[in-house]
C-alpha positions in Angstrom: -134.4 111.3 -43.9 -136.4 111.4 -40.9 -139.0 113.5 -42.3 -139.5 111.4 -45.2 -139.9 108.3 -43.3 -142.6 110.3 -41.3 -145.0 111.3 -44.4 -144.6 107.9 -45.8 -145.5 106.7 -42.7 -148.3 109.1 -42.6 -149.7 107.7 -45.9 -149.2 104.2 -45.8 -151.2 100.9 -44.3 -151.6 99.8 -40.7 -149.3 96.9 -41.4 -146.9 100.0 -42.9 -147.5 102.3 -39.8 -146.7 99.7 -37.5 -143.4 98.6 -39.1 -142.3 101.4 -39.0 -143.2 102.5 -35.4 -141.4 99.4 -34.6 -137.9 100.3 -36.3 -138.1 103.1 -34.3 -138.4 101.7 -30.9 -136.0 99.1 -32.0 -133.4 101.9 -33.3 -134.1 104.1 -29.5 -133.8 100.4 -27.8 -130.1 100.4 -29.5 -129.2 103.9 -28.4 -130.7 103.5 -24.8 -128.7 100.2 -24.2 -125.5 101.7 -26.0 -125.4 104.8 -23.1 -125.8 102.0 -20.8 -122.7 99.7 -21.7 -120.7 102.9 -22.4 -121.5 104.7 -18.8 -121.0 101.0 -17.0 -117.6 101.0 -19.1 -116.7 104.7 -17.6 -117.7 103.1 -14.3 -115.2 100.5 -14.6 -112.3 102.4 -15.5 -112.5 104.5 -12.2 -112.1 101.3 -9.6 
């Protein structure tokens, strides 16, 4: 899924390229914050 997402990306537009670079960093943004919440959780259950 990835992979295909890449090549498409590969041949498509600017305005295509940089939608896609954007889902991307939006989808890592979601991840990054989610190991935050969970390890301040994990925090909170030792006090």
């Amino acid at each position: 899924m990835i992979g295909e997402l890449f090549s498409g990306m590969a041949h498509s537009t600017a305005a295509g390229f940089t939608g896609v670079s954007l889902i991307f960093i939006y989808l890592a943004w979601i991840v990054v914050i989610g190991c935050i919440r969970v390890r301040e959780a994990m925090e909170e259950d030792h006090h």
